[in-house]
C-alpha angles and dihedrals in degrees: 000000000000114000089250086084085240121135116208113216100233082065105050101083079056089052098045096044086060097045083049099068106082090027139041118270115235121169132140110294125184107239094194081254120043132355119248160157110276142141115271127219131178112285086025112130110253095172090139102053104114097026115131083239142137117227126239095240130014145255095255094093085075094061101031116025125210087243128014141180108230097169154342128225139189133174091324099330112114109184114171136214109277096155096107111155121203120235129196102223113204132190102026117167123212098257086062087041097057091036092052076052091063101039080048082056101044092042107040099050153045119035089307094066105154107219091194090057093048093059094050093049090054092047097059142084117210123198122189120215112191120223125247102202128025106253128235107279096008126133118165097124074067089070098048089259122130123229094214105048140032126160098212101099140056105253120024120196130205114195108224102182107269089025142357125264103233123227106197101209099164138041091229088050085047093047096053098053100043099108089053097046150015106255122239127186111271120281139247135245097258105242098233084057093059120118138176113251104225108252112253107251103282115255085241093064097050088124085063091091101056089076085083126098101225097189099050104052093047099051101112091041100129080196081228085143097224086139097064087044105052093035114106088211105044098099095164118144154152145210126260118192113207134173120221123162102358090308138103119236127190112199135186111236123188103248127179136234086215090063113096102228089046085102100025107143114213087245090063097256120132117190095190097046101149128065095241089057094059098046089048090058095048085055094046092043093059101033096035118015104047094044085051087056115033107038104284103306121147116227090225132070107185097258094143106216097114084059089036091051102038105125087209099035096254105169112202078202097071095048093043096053079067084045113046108033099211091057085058101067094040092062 
């Protein structure tokens, strides 16, 4: 790579392709169907490497599978899942890259520090692509975040036309890259890129979202979930116990706080029965409660697929401009 720190295009599968070999490839594929995160193995189709596009789904399946093994256990031995393999995760944008932030913050500290999400987050190689356009339903400008630059990875990208001009923000992205570049320190947000976060809703305010009607709003809500699932910031999850081969296996399965039996209570109860009170707390949980939390970071980041996937056209927007009173005048 030329001593300016810029990548030409032509020569990224090349890049990529030496960066894959001690780790898996993953990088936007079009599926014929949709374009999303996969991995990637010689002969796959990666036509949609260097597209300005948002992904279907996010990054945050790398991190935090849909099912994992956590541990086995027999009689009294308890072994647990080491096989943790290290992706090089290519093309993401800076709304996966600030969600993947927050779920750093909610799973790396505080007495519900997840060790498993730790190692992945260690394994792999992240490297950042900014976008060119704002994409249809998106709105994370509305959420003070910039669509061409983030510093949560190891390698950011700016697309400068023929190549991209390379921001070094880690020593393992640095090292990586070293026999493709000269290594520079990392580099800063340029000033004319900054931008205010909006302020979560204030704990005083808390009555605030009760001007909604709940029910209103969520009428046409179907509760398929498609909005946990696509979401780079729902990390919600539970435990399954299986036996194979004579062992015992607890796994960590996705869940959803839109399911019915997500807050079922062994007694019967269910605190959350209705549809709107679910959705209520899926909005809460991401515009109150983790700000509340975890100083003061949204679990959202704009990215736009909930409202993208959303099988009755049900926008989140549109609710949090009544929750959060910055996003409202920027509507």
């Amino acid at each position: 790579m030329p001593e300016n720190n810029i990548i030409s295009k032509e020569h990224m599968i090349g890049l990529l392709e030496h960066l894959a070999v001690e780790r898996k490839l993953v990088c936007p594929v079009d599926t014929g169907k949709v374009i999303e995160f996969r991995e990637v193995k010689q002969g796959d189709n990666s036509s949609s490497l260097m597209d300005d596009c948002v992904t279907y789904n996010s990054l945050k399946s790398f991190y935090f599978p849909q099912t994992e093994l956590m541990f086995t256990f027999e009689n009294e031995d308890i072994t647990d899942n080491t096989d943790i393999p290290g992706y090089v995760i290519f093309g993401a944008r800076p709304c996966d890259l600030e969600a993947l932030r927050v779920m750093s913050v909610v799973y790396s500290t505080g007495k519900y520090a997840d060790p498993f999400f730790k190692r992945r987050f260690d394994a792999n190689l992240l490297i950042g692509i900014g976008c060119k356009e704002r994409k249809p339903e998106c709105f994370c400008h509305e959420l003070g975040i910039d669509r061409e630059y983030s510093d949560f990875c190891d390698i950011m990208l700016i697309d400068d036309g023929e190549g991209y001009k390379v921001a070094y923000l880690s020593d393992k992205g640095k090292k990586a890259l070293e026999s493709w570049s000269h290594p520079r320190p990392p580099d800063q947000r340029p000033p004319d890129q900054q931008s205010d976060q909006i302020s979560p809703l204030d704990k005083e305010d808390g009555d605030y979202f009760d001007i909604i009607d709940w029910e209103k709003v969520t009428a046409t809500c179907k509760g398929c979930g498609i909005c946990t699932y696509v979401c780079p910031t729902c990390y919600c999850f539970d435990f399954k116990d299986v036996t194979e081969g004579g062992k015992a296996r607890r796994y960590k399965c996705w869940d959803s706080c839109m399911y019915p039996r997500f807050t079922l209570h062994a007694s019967g109860h269910n605190p959350r029965q209705h549809r709107y009170e679910r959705y209520r707390q899926r909005v809460l949980h991401k515009y109150k409660y983790v700000p509340d939390n975890f100083d003061g970071h949204i679990a959202c980041t704009g990215c736009g697929r909930c409202v993208r996937g959303c099988p009755v056209g049900i926008n989140i927007k549109d609710i949090v401009k009544y929750v959060v009173k910055p996003v409202s005048s920027l509507i």
